[in-house]
C-alpha positions as CSV (number, residue, x, y, z in Angstrom):
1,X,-78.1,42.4,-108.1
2,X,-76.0,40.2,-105.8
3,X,-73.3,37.8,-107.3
4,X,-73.6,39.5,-110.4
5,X,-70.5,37.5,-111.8
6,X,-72.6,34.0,-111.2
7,X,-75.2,34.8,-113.5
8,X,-73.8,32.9,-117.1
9,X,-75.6,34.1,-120.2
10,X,-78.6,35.6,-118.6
11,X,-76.1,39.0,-118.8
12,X,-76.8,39.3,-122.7
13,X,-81.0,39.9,-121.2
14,X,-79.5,43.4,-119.6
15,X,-78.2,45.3,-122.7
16,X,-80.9,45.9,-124.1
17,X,-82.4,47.4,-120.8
18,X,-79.9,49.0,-119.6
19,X,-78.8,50.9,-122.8
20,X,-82.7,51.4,-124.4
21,X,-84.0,51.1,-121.2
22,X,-86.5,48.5,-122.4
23,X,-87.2,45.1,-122.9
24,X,-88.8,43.6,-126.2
25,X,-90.8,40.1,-125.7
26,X,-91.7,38.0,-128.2
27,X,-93.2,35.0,-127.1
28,X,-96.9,33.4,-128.0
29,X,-97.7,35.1,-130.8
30,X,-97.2,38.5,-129.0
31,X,-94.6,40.8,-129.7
32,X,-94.0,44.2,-127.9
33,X,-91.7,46.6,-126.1
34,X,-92.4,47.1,-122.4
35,X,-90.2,50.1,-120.8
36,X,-88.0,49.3,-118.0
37,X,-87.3,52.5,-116.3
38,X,-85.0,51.5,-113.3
39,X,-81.5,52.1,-111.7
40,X,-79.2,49.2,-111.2
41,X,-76.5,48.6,-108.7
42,X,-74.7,45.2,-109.1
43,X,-72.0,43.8,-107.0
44,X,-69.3,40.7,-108.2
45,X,-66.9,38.8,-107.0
46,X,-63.3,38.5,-108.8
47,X,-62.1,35.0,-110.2
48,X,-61.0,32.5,-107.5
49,X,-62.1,35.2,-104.8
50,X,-58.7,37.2,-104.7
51,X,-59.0,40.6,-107.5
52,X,-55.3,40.9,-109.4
53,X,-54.7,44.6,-109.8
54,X,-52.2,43.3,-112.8
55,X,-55.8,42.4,-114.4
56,X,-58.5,44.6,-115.3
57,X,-61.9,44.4,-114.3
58,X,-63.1,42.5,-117.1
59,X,-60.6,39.9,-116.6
60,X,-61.6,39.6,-112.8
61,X,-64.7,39.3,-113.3
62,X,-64.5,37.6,-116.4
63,X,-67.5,39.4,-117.7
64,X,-68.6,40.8,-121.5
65,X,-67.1,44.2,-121.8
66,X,-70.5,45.7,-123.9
67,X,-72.2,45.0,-120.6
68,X,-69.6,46.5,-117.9
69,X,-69.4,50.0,-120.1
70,X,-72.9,50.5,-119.6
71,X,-72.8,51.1,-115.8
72,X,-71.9,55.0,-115.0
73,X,-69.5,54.1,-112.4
74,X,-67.3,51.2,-111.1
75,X,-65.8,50.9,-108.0
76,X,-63.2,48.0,-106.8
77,X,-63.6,47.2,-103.0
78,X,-60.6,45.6,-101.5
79,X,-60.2,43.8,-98.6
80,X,-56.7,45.0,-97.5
81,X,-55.6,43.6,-94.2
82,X,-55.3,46.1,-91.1
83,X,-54.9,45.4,-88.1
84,X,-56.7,48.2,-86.2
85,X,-59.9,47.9,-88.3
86,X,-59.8,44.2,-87.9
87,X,-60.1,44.1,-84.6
88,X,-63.0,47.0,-84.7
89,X,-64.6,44.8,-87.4
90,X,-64.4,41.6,-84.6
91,X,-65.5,43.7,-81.8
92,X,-68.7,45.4,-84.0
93,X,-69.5,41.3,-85.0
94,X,-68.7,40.3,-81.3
95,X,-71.1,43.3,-80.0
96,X,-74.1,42.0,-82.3
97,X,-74.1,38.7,-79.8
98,X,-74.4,40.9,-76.9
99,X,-76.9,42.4,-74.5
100,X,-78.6,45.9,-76.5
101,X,-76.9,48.4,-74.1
102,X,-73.4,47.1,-75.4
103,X,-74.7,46.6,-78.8
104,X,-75.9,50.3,-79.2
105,X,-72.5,51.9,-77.4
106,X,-69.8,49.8,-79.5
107,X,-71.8,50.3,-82.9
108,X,-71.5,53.9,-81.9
109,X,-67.8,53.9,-80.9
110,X,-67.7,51.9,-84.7
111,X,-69.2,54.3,-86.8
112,X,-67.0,57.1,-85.4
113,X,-64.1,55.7,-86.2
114,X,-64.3,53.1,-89.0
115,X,-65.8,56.1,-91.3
116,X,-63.1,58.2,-90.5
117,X,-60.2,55.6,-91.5
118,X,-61.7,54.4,-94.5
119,X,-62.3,57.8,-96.0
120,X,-58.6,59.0,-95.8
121,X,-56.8,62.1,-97.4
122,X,-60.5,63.6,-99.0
123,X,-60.1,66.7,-100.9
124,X,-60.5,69.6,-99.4
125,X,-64.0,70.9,-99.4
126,X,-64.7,68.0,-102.3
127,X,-67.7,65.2,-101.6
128,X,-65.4,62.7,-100.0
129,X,-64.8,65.8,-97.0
130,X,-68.3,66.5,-96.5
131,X,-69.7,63.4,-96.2
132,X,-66.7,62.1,-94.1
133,X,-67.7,61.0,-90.2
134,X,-65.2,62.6,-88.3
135,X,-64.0,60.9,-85.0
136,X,-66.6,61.8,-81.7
137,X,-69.2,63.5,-84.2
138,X,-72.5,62.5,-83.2
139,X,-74.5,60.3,-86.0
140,X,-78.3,60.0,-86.3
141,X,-79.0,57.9,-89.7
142,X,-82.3,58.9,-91.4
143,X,-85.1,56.0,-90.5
144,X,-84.9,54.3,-93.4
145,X,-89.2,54.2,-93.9
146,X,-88.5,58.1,-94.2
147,X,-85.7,57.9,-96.7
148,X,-88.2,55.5,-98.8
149,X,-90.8,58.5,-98.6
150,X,-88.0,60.7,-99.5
151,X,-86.7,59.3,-102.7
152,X,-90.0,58.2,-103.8
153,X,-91.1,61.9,-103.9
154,X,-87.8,62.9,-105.2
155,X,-88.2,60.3,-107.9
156,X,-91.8,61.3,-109.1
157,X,-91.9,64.9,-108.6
158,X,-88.0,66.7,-108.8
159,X,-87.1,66.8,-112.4
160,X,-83.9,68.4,-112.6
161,X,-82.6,70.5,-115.6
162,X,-78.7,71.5,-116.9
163,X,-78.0,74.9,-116.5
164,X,-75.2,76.4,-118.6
165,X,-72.7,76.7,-116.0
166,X,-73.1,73.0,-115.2
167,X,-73.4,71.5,-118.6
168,X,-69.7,74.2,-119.1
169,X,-68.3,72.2,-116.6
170,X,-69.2,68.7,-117.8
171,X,-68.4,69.6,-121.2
172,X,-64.5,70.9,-120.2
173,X,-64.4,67.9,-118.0
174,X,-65.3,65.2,-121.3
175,X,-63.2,67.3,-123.9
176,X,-59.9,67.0,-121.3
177,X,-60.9,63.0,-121.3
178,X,-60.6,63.1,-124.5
179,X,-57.1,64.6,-125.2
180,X,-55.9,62.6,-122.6
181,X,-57.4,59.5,-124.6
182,X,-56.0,60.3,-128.1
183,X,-53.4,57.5,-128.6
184,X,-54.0,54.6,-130.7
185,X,-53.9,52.0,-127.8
186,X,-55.7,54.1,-125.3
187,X,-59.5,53.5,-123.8
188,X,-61.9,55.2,-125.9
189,X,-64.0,58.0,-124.3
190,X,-67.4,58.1,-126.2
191,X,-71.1,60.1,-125.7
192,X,-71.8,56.9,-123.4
193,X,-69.6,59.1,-120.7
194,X,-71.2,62.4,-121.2
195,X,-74.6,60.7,-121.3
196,X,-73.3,59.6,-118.3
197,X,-72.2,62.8,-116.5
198,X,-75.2,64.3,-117.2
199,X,-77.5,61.5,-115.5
200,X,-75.7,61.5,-112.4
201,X,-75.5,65.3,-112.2
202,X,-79.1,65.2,-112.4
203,X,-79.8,62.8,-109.6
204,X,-78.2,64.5,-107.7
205,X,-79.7,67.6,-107.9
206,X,-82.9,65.6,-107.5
207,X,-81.3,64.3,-104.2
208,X,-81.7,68.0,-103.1
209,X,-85.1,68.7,-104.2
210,X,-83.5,71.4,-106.7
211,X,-85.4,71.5,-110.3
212,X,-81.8,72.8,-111.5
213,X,-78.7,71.3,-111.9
214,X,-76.1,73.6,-110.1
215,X,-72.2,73.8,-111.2
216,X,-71.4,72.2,-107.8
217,X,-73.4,69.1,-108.5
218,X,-71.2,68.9,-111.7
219,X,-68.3,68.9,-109.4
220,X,-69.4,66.5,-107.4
221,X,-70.2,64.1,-110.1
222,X,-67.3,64.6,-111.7
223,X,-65.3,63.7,-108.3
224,X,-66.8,60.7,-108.3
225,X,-66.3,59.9,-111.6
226,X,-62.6,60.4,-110.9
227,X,-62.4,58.1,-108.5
228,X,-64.2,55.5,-110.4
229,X,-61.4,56.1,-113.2
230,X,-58.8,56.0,-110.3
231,X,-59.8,52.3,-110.1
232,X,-60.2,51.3,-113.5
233,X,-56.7,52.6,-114.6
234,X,-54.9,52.3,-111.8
235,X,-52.3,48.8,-111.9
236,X,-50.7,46.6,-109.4
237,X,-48.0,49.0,-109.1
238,X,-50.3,52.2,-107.8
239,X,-49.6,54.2,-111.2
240,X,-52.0,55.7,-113.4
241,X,-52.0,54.1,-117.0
242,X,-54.4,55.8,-119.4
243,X,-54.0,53.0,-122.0
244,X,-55.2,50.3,-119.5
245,X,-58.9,49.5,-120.1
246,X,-61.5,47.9,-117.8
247,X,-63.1,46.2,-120.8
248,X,-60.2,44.4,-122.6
249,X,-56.9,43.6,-121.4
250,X,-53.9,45.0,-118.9
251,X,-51.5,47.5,-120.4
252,X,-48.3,45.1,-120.4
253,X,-50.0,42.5,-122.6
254,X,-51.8,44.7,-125.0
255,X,-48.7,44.8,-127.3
256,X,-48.0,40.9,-127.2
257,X,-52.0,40.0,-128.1
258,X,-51.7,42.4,-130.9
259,X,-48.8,40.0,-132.5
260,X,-50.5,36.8,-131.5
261,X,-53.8,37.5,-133.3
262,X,-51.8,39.1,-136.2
263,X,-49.7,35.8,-136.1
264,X,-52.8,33.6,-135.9
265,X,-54.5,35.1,-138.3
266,X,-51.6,34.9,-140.8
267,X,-51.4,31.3,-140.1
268,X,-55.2,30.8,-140.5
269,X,-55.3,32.8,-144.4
270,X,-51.9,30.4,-145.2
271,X,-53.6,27.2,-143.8
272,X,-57.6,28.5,-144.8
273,X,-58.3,26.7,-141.1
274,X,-58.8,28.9,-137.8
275,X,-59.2,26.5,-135.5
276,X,-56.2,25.7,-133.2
277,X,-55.7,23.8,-129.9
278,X,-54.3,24.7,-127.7
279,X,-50.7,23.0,-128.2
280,X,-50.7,24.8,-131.3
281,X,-51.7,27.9,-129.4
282,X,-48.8,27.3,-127.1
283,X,-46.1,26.9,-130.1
284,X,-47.1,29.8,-131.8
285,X,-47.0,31.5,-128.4
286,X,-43.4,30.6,-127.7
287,X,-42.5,30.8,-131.9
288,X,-43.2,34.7,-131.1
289,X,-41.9,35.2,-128.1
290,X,-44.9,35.5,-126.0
291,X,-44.0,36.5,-122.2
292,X,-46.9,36.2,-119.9
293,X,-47.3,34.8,-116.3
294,X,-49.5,32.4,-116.8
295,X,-50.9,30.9,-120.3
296,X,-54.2,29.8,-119.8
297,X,-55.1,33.5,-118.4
298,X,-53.9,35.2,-121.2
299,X,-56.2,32.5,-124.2
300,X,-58.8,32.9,-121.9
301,X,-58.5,36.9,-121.7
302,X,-58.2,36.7,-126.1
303,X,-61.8,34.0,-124.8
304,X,-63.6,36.6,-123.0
305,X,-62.8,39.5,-125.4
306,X,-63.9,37.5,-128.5
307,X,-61.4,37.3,-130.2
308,X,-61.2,33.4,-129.7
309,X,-64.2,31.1,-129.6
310,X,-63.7,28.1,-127.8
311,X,-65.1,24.9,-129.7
312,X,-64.0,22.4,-127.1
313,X,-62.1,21.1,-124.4
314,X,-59.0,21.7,-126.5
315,X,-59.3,23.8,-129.7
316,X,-60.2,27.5,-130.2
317,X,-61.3,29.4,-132.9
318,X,-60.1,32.7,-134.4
319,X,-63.4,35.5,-134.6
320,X,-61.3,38.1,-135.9
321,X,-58.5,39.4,-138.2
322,X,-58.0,42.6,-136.1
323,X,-56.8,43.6,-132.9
């Protein structure tokens, strides 16, 4: 699913297919439950087409959080200016205007040295090593008619069981999650992860043809999972903050929502009205000493979270008496 951020309300028709992984219809007198059996790979674009590592990824993309936690992995591609690759990326769009013979030798020069840049410091002997494309190695891609054949078998025939030592390895992996997640403020770590864990490590032992899942294809899994968590939790600063969330709101305004809501909702049980605009908003903002960069981010943060329900141009309404 391209431009996955454009789509508006028809996000709410995805939960219950991607967590049931069926769809129920009831239209014209007929009412059943079709299965919906499928993978899905979605790609969005952040807010005003520039991603804020100061936000998290719901706040980018301004997207439900119930429907973001239901993807296995989450990845945040950046555009980061450098010079050398820009000019390879010119020279590889330059060469697709060109006669074949210098199409075929600069996509070749390309591929050798792009996919060695981007995948920089890789563990040793970990995924990101082994599937690294070092500089001069010689490259011949699958035809991608075969890899259709491929996966298609792989699909309908290969299916992969745990085997102790793998499910051991996923298990220790969630349990240290977990004691790493054990503060009040801090991203919960559910069954949703180990379901998780368990569904990649079996397509990838399915990528092998293997009717076993192997300890090293819980490794592997697990390194990407890492790296997905590297994104979610990492800030605009480069550090690692295990109470930042990608499904509510950055680390250094968790604190100050808290005592907003608390605040409106003290107002709302004194008053018996929760709806406020938002030069009421900003007054009780400033009355306790709110400190963010820029207002209108932060209400409609408290918006997208549900906390606060807007009713207009100019008022809002309180959902909730927790935070």
């Amino acid at each position: 699913i391209d431009e996955f951020d454009k789509m508006g309300q028809q996000h709410q028709a995805l939960l219950e297919a991607m967590e049931q992984q069926s769809i129920s219809i009831a239209k014209a007198g007929i009412v059943c439950s079709l299965p919906a059996r499928t993978s899905i790979i979605a790609a969005a674009n952040p807010v005003g087409g520039h991603y804020n590592k100061a936000k998290t990824v719901a706040e980018n993309l301004k997207m439900n959080g119930a429907l973001l936690s239901r993807f296995d992995l989450v990845f945040i591609l950046l555009d980061q200016a450098d010079e050398e690759m820009d000019r390879l990326l010119s020279e590889h769009v330059m060469a697709q205007h060109t006669s074949a013979a210098g199409r075929a030798l600069r996509g070749s020069a390309l591929r050798g040295i792009t996919a060695s840049q981007l995948l920089t410091a890789p563990a040793e002997g970990g995924l990101r090593d082994r599937l690294r494309l070092h500089r001069g190695q010689s490259f011949d891609p699958v035809p991608i008619p075969l890899l259709s054949k491929y996966v298609a078998y792989a699909r309908k025939f290969v299916n992969p069981r745990l085997t102790p030592e793998a499910a051991s390895v996923l298990q220790q992996f969630y349990l240290e999650l977990r004691r790493r997640h054990q503060s009040a403020d801090s991203t919960p770590i559910t069954t949703r992860q180990v379901e998780s864990l368990a569904r990649l490590s079996q397509a990838r032992a399915r990528l092998a043809l293997r009717e076993t899942v192997l300890a090293s294809d819980a490794h592997d899994v697990i390194e990407l999972m890492k790296c997905s968590l590297f994104d979610t939790y990492c800030d605009e600063f480069g550090q690692l903050d295990f109470q930042r969330s990608q499904l509510g709101s950055g680390m250094s305004k968790k604190g100050q929502a808290k005592r907003f809501i608390q605040e409106l909702t003290r107002r709302a049980e004194s008053e018996y009205n929760n709806i406020f605009t938002r030069q009421q908003l900003r007054q009780i903002a400033t009355d306790v000493g709110l400190q963010v960069a820029s207002f209108d981010d932060f209400i409609s943060s408290l918006n997208n979270q549900g906390y606060l329900l807007k009713k207009g141009p100019q008022s809002y309404q309180l959902q909730t008496t927790e935070y």
